[in-house]
Biopython code that builds the backbone (N, CA, C, O; Angstrom):
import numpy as np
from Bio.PDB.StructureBuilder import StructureBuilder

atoms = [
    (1, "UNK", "N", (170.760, 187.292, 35.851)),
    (1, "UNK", "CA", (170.793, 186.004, 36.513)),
    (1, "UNK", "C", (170.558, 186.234, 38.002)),
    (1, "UNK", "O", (171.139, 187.138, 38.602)),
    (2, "UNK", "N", (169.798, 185.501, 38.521)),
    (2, "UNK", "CA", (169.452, 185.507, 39.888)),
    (2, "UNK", "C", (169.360, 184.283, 40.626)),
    (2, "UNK", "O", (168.600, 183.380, 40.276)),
    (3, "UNK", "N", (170.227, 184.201, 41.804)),
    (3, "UNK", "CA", (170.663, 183.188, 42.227)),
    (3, "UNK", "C", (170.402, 182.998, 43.580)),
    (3, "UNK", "O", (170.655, 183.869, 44.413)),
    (4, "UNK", "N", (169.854, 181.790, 43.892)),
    (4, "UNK", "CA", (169.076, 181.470, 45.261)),
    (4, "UNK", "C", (170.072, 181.290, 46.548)),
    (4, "UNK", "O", (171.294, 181.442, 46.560)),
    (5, "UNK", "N", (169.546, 181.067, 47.206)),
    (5, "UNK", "CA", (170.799, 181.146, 48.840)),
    (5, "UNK", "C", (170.884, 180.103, 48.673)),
    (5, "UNK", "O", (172.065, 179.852, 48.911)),
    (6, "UNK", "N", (170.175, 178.826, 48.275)),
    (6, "UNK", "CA", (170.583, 177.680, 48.083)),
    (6, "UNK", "C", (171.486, 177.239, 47.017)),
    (6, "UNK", "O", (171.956, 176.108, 47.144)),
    (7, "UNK", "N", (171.838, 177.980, 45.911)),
    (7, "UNK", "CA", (172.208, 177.449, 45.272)),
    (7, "UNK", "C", (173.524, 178.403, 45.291)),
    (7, "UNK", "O", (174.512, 177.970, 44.698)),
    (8, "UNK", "N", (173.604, 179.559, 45.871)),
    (8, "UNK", "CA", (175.179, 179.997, 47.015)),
    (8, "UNK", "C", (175.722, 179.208, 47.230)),
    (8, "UNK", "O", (176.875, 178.888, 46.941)),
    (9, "UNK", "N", (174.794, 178.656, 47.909)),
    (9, "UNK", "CA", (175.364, 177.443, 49.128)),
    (9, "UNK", "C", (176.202, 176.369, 48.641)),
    (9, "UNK", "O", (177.388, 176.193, 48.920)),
    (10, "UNK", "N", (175.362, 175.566, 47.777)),
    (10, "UNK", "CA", (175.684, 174.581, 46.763)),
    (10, "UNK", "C", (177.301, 174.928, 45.633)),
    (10, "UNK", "O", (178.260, 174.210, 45.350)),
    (11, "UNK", "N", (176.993, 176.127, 45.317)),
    (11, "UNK", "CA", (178.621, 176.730, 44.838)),
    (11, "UNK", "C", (179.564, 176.450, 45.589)),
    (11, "UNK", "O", (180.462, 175.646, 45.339)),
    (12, "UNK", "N", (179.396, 177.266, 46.828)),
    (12, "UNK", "CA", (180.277, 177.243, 47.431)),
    (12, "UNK", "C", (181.279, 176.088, 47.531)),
    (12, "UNK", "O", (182.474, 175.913, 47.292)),
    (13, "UNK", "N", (179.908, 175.154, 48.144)),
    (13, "UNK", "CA", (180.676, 173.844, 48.523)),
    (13, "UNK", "C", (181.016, 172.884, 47.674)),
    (13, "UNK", "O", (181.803, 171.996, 48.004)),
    (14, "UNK", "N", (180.417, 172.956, 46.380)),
    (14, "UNK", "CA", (181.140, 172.021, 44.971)),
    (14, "UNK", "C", (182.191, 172.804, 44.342)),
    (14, "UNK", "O", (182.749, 172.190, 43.433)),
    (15, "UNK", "N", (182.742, 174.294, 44.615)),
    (15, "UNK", "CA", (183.745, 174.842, 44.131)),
    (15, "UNK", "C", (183.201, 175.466, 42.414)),
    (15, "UNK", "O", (183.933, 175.419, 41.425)),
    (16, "UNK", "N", (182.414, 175.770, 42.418)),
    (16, "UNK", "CA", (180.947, 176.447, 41.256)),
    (16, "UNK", "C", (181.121, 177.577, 41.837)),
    (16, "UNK", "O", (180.890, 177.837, 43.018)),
    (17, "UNK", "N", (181.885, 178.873, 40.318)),
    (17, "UNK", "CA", (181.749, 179.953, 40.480)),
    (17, "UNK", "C", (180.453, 180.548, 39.683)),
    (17, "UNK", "O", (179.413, 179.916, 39.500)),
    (18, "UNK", "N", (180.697, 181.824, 39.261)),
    (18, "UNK", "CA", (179.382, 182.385, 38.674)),
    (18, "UNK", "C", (179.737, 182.138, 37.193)),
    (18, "UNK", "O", (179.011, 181.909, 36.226)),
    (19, "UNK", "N", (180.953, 182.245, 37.299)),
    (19, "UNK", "CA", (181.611, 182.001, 35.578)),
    (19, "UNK", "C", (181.068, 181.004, 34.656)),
    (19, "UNK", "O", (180.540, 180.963, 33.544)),
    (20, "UNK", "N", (181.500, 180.056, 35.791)),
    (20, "UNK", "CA", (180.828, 178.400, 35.169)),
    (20, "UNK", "C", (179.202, 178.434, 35.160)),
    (20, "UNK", "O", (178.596, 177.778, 34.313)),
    (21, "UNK", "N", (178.578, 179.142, 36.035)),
    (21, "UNK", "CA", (177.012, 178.752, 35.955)),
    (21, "UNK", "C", (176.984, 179.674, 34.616)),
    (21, "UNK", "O", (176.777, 179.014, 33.598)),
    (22, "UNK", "N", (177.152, 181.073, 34.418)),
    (22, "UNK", "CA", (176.794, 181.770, 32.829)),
    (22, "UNK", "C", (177.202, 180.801, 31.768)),
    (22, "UNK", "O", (176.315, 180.403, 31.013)),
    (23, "UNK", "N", (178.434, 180.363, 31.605)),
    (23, "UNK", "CA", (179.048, 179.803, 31.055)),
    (23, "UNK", "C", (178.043, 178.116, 30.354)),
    (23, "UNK", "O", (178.114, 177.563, 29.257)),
    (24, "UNK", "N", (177.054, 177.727, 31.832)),
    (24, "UNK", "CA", (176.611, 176.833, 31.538)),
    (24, "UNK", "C", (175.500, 177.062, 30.897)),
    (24, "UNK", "O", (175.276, 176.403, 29.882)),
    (25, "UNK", "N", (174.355, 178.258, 31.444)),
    (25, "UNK", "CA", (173.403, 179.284, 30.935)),
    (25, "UNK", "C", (172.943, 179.085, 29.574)),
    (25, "UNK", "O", (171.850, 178.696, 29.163)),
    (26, "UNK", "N", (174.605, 179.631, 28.599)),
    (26, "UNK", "CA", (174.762, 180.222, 27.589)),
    (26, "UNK", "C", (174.971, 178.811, 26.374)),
    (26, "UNK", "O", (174.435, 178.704, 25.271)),
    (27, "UNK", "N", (175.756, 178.030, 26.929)),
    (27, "UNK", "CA", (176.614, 177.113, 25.954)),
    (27, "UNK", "C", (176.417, 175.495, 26.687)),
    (27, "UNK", "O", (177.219, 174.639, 26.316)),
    (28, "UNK", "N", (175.397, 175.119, 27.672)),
    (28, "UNK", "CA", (175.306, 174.240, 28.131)),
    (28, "UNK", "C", (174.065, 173.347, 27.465)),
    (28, "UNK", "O", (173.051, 173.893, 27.029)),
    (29, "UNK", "N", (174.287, 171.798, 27.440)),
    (29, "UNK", "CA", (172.995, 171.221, 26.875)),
    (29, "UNK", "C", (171.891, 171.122, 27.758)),
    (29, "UNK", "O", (172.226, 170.614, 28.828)),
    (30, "UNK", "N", (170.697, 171.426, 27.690)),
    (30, "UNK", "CA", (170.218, 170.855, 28.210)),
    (30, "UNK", "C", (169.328, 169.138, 28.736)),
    (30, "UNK", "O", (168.712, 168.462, 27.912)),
    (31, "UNK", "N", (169.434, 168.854, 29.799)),
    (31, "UNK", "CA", (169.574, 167.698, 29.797)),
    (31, "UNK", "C", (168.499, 167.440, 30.913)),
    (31, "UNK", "O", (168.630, 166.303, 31.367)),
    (32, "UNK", "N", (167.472, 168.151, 31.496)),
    (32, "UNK", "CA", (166.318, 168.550, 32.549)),
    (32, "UNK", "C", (165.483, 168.811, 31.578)),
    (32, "UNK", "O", (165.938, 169.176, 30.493)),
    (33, "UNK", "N", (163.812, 168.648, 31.816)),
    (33, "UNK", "CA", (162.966, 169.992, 31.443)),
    (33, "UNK", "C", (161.755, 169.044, 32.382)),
    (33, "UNK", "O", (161.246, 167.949, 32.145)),
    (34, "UNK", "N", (161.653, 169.591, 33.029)),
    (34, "UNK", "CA", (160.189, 169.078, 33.753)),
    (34, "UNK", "C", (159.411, 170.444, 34.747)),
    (34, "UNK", "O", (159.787, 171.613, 34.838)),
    (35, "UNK", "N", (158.556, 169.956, 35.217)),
    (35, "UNK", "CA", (156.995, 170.991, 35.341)),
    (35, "UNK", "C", (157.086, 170.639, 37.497)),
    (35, "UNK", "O", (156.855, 169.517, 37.947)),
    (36, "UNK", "N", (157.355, 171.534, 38.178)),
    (36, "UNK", "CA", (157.701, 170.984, 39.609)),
    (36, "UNK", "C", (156.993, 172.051, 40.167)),
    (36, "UNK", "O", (157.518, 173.158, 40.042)),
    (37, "UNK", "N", (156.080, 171.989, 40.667)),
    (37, "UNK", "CA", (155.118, 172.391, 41.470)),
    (37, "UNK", "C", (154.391, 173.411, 40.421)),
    (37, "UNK", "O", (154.346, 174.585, 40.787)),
    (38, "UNK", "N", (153.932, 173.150, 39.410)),
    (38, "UNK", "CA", (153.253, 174.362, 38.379)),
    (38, "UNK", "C", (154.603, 174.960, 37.840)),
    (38, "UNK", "O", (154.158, 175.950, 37.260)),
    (39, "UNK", "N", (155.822, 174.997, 37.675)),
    (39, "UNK", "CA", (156.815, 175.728, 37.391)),
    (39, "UNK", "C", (157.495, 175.065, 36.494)),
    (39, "UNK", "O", (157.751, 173.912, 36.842)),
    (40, "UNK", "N", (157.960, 175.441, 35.252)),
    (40, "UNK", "CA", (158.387, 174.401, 34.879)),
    (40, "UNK", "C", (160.332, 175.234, 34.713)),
    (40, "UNK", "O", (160.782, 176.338, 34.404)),
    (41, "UNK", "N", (161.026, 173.609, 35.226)),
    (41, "UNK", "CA", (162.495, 174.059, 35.596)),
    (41, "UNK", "C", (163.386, 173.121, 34.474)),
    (41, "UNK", "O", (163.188, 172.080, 33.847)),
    (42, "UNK", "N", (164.219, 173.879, 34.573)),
    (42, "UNK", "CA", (165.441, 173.351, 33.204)),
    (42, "UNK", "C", (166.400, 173.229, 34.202)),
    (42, "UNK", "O", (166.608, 173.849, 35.245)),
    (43, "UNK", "N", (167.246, 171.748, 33.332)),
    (43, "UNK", "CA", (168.869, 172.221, 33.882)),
    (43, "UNK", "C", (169.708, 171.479, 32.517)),
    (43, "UNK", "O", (169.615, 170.660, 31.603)),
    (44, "UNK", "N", (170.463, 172.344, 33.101)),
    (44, "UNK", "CA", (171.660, 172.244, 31.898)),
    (44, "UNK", "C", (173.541, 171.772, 32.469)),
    (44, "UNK", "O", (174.237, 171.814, 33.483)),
    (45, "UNK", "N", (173.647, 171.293, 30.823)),
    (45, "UNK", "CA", (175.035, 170.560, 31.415)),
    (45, "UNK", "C", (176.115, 171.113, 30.762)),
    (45, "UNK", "O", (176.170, 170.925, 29.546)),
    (46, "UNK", "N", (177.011, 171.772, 31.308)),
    (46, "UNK", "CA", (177.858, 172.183, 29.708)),
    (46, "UNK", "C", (179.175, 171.545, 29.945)),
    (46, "UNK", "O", (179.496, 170.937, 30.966)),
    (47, "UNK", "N", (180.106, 171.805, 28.603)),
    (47, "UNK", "CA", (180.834, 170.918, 28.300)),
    (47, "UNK", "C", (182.482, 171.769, 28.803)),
    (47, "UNK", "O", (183.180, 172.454, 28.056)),
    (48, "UNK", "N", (182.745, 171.450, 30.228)),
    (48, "UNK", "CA", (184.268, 172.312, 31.076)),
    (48, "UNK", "C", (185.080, 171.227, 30.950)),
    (48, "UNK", "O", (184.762, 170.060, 31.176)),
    (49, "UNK", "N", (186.198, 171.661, 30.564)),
    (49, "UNK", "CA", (187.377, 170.774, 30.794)),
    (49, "UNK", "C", (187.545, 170.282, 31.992)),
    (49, "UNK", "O", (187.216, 169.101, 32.102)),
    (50, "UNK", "N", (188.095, 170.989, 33.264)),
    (50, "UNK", "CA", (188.020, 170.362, 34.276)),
    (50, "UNK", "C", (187.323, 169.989, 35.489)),
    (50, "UNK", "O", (187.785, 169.643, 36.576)),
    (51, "UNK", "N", (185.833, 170.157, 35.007)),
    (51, "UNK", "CA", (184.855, 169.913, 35.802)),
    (51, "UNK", "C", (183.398, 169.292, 35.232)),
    (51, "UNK", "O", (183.352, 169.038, 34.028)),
    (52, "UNK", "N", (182.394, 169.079, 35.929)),
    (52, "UNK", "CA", (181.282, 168.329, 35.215)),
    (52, "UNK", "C", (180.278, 169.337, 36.254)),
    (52, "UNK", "O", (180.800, 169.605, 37.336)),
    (53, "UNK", "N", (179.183, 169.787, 36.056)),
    (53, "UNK", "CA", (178.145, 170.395, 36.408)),
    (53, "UNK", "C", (176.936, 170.534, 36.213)),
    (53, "UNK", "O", (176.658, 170.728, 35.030)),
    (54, "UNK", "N", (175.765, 170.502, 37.184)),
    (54, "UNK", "CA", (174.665, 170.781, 36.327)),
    (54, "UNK", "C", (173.950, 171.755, 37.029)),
    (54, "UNK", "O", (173.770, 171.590, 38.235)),
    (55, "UNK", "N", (173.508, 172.760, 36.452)),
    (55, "UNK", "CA", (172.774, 174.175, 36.670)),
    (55, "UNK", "C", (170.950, 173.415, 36.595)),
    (55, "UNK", "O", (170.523, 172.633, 35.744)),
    (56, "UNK", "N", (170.098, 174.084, 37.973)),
    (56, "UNK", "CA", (169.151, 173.567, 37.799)),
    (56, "UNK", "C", (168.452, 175.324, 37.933)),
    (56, "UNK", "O", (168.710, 176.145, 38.814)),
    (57, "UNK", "N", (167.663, 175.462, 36.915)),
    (57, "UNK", "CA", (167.190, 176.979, 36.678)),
    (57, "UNK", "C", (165.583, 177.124, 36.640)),
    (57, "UNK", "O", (165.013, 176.037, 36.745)),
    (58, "UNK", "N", (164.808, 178.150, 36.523)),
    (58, "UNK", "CA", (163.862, 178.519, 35.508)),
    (58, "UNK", "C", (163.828, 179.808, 35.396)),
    (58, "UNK", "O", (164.739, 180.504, 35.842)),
    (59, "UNK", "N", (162.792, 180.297, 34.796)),
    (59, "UNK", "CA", (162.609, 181.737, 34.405)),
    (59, "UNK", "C", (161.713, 182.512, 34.788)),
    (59, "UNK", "O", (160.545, 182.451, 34.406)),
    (60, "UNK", "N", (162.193, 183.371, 35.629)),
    (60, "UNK", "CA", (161.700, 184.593, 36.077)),
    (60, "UNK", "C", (161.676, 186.237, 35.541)),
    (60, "UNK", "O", (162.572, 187.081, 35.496)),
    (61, "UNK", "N", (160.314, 186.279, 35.181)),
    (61, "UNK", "CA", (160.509, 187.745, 34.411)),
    (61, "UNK", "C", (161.386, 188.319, 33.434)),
    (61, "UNK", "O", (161.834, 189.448, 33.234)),
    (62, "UNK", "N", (161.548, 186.639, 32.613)),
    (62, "UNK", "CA", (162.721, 187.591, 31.739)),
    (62, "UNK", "C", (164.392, 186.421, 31.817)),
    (62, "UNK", "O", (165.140, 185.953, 30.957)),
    (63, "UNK", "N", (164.331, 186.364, 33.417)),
    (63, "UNK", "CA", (165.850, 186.351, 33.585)),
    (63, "UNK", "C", (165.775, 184.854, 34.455)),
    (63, "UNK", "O", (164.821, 184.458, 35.125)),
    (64, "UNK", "N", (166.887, 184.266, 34.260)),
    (64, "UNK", "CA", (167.482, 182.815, 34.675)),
    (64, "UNK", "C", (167.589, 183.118, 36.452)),
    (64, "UNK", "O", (168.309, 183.943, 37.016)),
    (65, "UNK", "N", (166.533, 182.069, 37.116)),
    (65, "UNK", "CA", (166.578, 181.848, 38.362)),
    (65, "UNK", "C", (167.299, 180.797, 38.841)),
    (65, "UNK", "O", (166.703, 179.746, 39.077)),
    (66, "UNK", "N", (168.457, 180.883, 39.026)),
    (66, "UNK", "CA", (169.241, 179.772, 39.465)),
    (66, "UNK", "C", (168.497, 178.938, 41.142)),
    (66, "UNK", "O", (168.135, 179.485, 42.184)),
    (67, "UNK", "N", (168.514, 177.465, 40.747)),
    (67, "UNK", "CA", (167.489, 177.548, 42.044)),
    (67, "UNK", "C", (168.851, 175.870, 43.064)),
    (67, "UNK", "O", (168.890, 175.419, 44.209)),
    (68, "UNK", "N", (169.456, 175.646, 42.080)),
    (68, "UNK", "CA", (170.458, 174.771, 42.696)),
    (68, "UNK", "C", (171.668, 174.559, 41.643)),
    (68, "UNK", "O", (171.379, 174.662, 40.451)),
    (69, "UNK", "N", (172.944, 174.281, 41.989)),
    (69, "UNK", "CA", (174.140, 173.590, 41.133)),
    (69, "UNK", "C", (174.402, 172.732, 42.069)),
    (69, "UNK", "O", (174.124, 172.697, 43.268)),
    (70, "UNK", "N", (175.281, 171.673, 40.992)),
    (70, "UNK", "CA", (176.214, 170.615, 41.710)),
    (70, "UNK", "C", (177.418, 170.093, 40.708)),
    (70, "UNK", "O", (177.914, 170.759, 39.799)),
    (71, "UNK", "N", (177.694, 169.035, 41.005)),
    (71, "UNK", "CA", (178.766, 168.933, 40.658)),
    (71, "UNK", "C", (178.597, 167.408, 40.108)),
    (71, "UNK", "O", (177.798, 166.721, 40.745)),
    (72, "UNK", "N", (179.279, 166.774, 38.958)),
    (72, "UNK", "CA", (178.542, 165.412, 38.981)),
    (72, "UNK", "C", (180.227, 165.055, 39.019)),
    (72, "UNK", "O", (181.150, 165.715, 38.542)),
    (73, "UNK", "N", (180.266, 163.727, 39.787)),
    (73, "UNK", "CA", (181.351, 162.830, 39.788)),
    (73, "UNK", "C", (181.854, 162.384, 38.307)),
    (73, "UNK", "O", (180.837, 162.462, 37.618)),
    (74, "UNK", "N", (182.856, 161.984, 37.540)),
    (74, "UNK", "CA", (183.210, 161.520, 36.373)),
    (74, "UNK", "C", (183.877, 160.123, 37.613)),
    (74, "UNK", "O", (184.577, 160.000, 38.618)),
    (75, "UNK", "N", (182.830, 159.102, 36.380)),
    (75, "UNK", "CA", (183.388, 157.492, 36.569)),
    (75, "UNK", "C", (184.298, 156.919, 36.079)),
    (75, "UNK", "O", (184.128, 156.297, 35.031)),
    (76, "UNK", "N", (185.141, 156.954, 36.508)),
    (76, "UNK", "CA", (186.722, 155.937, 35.570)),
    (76, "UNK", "C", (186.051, 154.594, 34.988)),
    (76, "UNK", "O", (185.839, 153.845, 35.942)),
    (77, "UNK", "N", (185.706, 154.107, 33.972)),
    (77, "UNK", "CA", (185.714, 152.808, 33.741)),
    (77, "UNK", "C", (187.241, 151.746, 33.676)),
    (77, "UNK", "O", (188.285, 152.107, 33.132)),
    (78, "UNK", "N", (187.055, 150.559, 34.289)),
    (78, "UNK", "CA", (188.241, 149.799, 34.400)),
    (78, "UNK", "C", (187.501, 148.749, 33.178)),
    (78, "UNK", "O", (186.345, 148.329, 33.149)),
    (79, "UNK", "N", (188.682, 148.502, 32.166)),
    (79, "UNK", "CA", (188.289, 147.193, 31.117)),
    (79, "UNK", "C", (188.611, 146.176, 32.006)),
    (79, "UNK", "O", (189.494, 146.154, 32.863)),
    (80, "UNK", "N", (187.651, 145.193, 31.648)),
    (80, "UNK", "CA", (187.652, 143.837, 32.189)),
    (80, "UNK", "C", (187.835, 142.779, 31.072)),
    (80, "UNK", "O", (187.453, 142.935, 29.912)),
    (81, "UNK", "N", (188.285, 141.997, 31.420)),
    (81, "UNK", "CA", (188.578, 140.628, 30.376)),
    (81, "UNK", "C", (188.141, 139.400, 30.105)),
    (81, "UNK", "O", (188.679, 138.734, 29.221)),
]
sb = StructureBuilder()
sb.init_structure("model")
sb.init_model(0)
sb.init_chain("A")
sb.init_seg("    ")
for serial, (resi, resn, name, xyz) in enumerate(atoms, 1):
    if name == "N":
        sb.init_residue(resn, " ", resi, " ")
    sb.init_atom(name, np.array(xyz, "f"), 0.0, 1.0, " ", f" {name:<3s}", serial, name[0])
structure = sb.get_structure()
């Protein structure tokens, strides 16, 4: 796995270790697949108890180029009447 300074960065500051990105790698759905500048990039969502994430990747020589993570908000719905 090889992981961009940007997407360091992006760990850092959504609290995204390396655990959770393999973790997402391995056992995550994917929920991306599109073609971005001739390249075509995946991202994936996997299923953490206490967090929501999405790994945005492609493939280099073999091996997973991590090129951004984040973090997705979970929406409380309120019932209305």
């Amino acid at each position: 796995m090889i992981v961009s300074e940007h997407a360091r960065q992006q760990m850092l500051q959504s609290g995204i270790d390396e655990s959770d990105v393999r973790a997402c790698l391995e056992h995550g759905e994917l929920v991306i697949k599109q073609v971005v500048k001739g390249e075509m990039r995946y991202g994936k969502q996997p299923d953490l108890k206490d967090k929501r994430i999405i790994v945005i990747y492609t493939r280099y020589d073999g091996d997973a180029r991590i090129i951004t993570t984040y973090s997705v908000k979970r929406k409380r719905w309120q019932k209305t009447n």
